[in-house]
C-alpha positions in Angstrom: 9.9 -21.7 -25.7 8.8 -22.2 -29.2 6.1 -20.0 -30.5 3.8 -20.4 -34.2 2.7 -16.8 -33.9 4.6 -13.6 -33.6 1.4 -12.3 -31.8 1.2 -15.3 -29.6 4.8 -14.8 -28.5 4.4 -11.0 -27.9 1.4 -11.4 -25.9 3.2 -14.5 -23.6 5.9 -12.3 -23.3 3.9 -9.2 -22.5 2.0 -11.0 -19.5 4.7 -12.1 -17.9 6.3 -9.1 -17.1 3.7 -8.9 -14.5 5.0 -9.8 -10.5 5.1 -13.7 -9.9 4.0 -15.3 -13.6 6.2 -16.9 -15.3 6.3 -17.8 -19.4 4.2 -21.1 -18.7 1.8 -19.4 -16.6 1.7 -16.4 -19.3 1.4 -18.8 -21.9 -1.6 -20.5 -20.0 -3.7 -17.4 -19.5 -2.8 -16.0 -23.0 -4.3 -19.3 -24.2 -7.3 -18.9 -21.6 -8.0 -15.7 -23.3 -8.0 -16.9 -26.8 -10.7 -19.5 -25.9 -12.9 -17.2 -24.4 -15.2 -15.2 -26.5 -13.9 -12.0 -28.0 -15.8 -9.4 -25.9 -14.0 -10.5 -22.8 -10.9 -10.3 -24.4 -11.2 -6.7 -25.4 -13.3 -5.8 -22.3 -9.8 -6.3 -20.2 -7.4 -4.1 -22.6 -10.2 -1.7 -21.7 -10.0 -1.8 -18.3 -6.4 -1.7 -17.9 -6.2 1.1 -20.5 -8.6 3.3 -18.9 -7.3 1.9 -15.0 -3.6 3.2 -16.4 -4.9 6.7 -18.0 -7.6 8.1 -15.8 -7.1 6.5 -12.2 -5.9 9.1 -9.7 -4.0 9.0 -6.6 -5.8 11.0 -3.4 -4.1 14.3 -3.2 -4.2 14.1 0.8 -3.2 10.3 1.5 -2.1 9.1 -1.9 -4.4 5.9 -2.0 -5.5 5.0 -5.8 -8.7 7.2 -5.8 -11.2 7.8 -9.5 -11.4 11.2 -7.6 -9.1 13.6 -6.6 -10.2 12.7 -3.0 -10.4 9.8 -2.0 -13.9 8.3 -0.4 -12.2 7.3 2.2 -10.4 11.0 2.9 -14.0 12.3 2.0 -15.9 10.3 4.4 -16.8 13.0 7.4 -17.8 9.9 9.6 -13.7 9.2 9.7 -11.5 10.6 12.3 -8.8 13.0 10.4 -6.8 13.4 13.7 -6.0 10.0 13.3 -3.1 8.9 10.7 -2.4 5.4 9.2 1.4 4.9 7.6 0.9 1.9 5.2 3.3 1.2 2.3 1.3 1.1 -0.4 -2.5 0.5 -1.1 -2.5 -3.4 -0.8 -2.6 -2.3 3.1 -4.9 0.2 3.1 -7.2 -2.6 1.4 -6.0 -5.1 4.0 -6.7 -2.8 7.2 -10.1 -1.8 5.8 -11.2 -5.1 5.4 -10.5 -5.6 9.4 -13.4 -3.1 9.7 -11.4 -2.4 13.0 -9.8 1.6 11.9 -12.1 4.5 11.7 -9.3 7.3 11.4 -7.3 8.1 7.6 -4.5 6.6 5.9 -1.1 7.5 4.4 0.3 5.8 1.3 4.2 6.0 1.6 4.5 4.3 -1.8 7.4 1.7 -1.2 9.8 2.0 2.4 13.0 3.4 2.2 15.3 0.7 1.7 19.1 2.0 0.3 19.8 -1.5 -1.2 17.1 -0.5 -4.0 18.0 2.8 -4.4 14.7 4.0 -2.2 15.5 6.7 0.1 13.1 9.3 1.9 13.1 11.7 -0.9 11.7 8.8 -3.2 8.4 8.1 -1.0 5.5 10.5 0.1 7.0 11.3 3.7 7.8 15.2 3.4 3.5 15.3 2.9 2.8 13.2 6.0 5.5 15.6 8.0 3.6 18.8 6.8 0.3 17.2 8.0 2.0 16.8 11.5 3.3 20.6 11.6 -0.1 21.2 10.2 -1.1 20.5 14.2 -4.5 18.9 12.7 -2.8 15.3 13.3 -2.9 13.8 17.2 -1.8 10.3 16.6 0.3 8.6 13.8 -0.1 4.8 13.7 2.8 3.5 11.9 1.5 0.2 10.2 4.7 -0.8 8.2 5.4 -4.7 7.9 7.9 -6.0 10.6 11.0 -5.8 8.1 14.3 -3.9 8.5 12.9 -2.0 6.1 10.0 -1.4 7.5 11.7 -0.3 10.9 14.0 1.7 9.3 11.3 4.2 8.0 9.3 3.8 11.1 12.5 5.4 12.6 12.8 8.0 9.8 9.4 9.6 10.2 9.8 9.4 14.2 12.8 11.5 14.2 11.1 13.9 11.3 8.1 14.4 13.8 10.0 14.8 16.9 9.1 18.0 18.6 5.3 18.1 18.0 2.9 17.8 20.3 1.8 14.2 18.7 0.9 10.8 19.8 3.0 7.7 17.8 2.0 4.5 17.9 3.1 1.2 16.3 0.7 -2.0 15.2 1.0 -5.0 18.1 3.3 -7.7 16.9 0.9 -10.4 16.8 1.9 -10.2 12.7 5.1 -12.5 12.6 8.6 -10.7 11.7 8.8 -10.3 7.7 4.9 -10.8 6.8 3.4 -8.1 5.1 0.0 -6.5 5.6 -1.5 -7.9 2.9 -0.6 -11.5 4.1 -2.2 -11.5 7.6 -5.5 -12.6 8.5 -8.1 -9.9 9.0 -8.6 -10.8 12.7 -5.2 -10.8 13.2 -4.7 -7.6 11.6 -7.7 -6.2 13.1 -6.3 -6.4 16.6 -2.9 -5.6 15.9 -4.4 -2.7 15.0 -6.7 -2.0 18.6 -3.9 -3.0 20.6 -1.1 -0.5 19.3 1.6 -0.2 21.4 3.4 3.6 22.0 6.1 3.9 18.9 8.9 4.6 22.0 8.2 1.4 23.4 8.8 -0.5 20.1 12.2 1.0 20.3 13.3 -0.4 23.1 11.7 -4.1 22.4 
């Protein structure tokens, strides 16, 4: 791809870096951008400069938070006994739009998956075991997507809790094999959620 400006081309090739856009698509938004009046322009480096400088990440569940808690973690009408395990915030979005979970959530941050490198020491599971020993947890919901990956951490974090006096359960399948979170219709979702299944019987399934 030919390019008249240095600037142009840096900026095409700046955008597309980001998940799923390609050069043409970069070079269609970059475009976009230079027909729209300056302010707007400069009004989204903001954003994303301030969004990559002063967001936080909740210091109990790890969700993206502008506080050190999130409002979710800090909402007393919640049920802290009651644990979500999502992969990353996308779910925690997803579920909460279901309007169908009152309990907390906990942001793993990826799923352990050796084929990338990922193993448990790379995602926040030695936080969600202290919570458990913390005996303040009754009931982990693991909310992972169907994947091998996604099982295969389920299983992690089972063994790592075994022992404690604590309920696991596991989303219903009603989400196809391989769909993430994110993906799935809210009603779907929503009562995937209400009819958990006991993790142990997910095993033998």
């Amino acid at each position: 791809m030919e390019f008249s400006s240095k600037l142009l081309e840096k900026a095409v090739n700046e955008m597309s870096q980001l998940p799923g856009i390609g050069k043409r698509t970069a070079l269609r938004l970059v475009l976009h951008l230079l027909k729209q009046p300056e302010t707007q322009a400069i009004n989204l480096a903001n954003a994303l400069s301030q969004l990559r400088t002063e967001v936080n990440f909740c210091k109990s569940c790890f969700n993206v938070s502008d506080t050190e808690v999130c409002e979710i973690c800090a909402n007393p009408r919640r049920q802290p006994e009651i644990i979500c395990v999502v992969e990353d915030i996308r779910d925690v979005m997803a579920i909460e739009n279901t309007s169908s979970f009152k309990g907390l959530y906990h942001v793993l941050g990826g799923k352990i998956s050796p084929m990338d490198g990922i193993g448990p020491t790379d995602l926040n599971i030695q936080p969600l075991v202290e919570k458990v020993k913390s005996g303040t947890v009754k009931e982990l919901i693991f909310a992972l997507g169907s994947t091998m990956e996604g099982d295969t951490t389920n299983f992690y974090i089972y063994k790592q809790i075994q022992g404690y006096n604590i309920e696991t359960s596991t989303i219903a399948r009603g989400i196809s094999v391989g769909n993430e979170l994110e993906y799935t219709d809210e009603i779907t979702l929503g009562r995937s959620i209400i009819n958990r299944i006991p993790f142990e019987a997910s095993l033998k399934s």
